[in-house]
Every structure is written in C-alpha cells, then in structure tokens.
C-alpha positions as CSV (number, residue, x, y, z in Angstrom):
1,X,-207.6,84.0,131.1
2,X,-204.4,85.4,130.5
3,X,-202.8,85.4,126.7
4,X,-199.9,84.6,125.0
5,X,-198.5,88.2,125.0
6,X,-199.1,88.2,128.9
7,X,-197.5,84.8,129.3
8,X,-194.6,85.8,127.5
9,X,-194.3,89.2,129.9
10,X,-194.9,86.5,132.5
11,X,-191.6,84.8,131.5
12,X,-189.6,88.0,131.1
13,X,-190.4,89.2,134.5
14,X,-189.4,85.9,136.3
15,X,-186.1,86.3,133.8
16,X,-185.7,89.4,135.9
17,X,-186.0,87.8,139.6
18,X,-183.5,85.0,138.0
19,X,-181.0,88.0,137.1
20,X,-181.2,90.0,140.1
21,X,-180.2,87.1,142.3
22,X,-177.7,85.5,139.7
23,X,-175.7,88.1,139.7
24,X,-174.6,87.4,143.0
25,X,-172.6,83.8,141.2
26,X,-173.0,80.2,141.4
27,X,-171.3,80.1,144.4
28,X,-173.8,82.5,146.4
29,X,-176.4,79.7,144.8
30,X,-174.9,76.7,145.9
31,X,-174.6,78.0,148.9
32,X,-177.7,79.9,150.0
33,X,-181.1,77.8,150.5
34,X,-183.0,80.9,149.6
35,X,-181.7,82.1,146.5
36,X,-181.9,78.6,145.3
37,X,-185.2,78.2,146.0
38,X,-185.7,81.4,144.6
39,X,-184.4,80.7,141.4
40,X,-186.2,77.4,141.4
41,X,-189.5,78.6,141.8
42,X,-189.1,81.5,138.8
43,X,-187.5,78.9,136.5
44,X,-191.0,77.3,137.8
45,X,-192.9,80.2,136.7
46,X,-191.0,80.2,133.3
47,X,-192.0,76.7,132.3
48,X,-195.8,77.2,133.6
49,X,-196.0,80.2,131.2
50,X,-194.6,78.5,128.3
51,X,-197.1,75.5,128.9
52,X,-200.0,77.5,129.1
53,X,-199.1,79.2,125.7
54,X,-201.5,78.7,123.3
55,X,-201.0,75.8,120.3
56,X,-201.7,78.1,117.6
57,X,-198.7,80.6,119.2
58,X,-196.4,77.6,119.7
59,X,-197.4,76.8,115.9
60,X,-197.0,80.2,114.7
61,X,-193.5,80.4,116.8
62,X,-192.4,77.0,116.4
63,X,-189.2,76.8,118.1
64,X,-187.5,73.6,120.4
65,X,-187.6,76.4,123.0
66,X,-191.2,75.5,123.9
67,X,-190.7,71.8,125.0
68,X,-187.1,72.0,126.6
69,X,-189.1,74.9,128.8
70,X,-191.9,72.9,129.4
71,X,-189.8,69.9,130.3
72,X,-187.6,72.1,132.3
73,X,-190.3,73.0,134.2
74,X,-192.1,69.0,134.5
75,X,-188.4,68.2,135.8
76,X,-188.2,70.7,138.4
77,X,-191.7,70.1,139.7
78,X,-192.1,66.3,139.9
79,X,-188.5,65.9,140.3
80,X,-187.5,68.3,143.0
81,X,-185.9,65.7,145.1
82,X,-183.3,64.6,142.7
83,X,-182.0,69.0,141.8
84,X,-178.5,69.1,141.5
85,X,-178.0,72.7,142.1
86,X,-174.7,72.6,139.7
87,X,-177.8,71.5,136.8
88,X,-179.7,74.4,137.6
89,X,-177.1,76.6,137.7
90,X,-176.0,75.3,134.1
91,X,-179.7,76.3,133.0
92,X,-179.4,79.6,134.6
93,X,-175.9,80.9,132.7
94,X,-176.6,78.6,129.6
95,X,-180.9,78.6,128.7
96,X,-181.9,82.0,130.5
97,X,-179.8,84.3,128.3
98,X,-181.5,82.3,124.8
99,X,-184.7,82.1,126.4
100,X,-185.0,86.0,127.4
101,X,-183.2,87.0,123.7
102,X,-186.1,84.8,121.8
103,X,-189.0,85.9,123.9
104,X,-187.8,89.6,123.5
105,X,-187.9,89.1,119.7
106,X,-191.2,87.5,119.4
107,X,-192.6,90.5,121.9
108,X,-191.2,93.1,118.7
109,X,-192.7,90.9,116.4
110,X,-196.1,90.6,118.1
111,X,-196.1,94.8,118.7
112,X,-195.3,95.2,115.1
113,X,-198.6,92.8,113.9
C-alpha cells in the first residue's frame, strides 16, 4: 500500500504532465481532444491521491485543499458528461499553481520530521 509521502509525489508528478501540456494555452486545450483528455485524466490522478490520503495526514495537514480535490476529482469522474472545458481550464491556471505550492511545503515539512 502506498503512503501519504508517495501519494503526495503521486500528485506532484501528475502536476508535471498538467504543466507540460498547459503550457501550450487554453486555446491548444479547447481545442485538442487529446490534451484535454490528458489533462483530465491527471487532474483524475490528483484527486484519487488526495482521497486515498490517510485521515490522520488529512488531520495533521488540515487544509480545505483536501475536499475541493477530492470533490474535484468525484466531479470529473461521475460527471464527465457535463465538463465544460473553459471549467477545467479555470482549475488548471487557478487550483494547480496552490495545489503544487502546498503539497511542496508539506513534502519539506515531512523530510524535516
């Protein structure tokens, strides 16, 4: 079973995939099934990792983060045929750049316990 410091890598690393095809601009993800899908499926990834944290870590780092991520990730899933790609985009430029900056923090802060 994989733990909370792996989950959190987990995240950071589907962060990556989101950056390396966002940099390309909304209107290369509007436009192009793949990258959207793409996107999708690692903001996927992101909210399956930050389920399957453990209580006590989501205690310990108690932060909204947790459930707009997991929620994030519900709506993407069970949703999929309602997306609006502008939404997702929103979540890309606006939640990505907070998410990565508090999961690098709590990474330091777990190699420093």
């Amino acid at each position: 079973m994989r733990d909370d410091s792996e989950r959190l890598r987990d995240i950071l690393e589907a962060i990556e995939r989101i950056e390396r095809h966002a940099v390309r601009g909304r209107d290369v993800f509007v436009h192009d099934e793949l990258v959207q899908t793409w996107i999708v499926h690692q903001l996927q990834i992101i909210g399956e990792a930050a389920r399957h944290l453990s209580r006590g870590f989501r205690k310990r780092h108690a932060d909204p983060l947790w459930p707009q991520i997991i929620a994030m990730r519900h709506i993407l899933v069970h949703e999929y045929f309602a997306l609006d790609a502008e939404a997702v985009w929103a979540m890309v430029e606006r939640d990505i750049p907070t998410i990565k900056r508090r999961v690098e923090l709590i990474l330091r802060e777990l190699l420093v316990e």
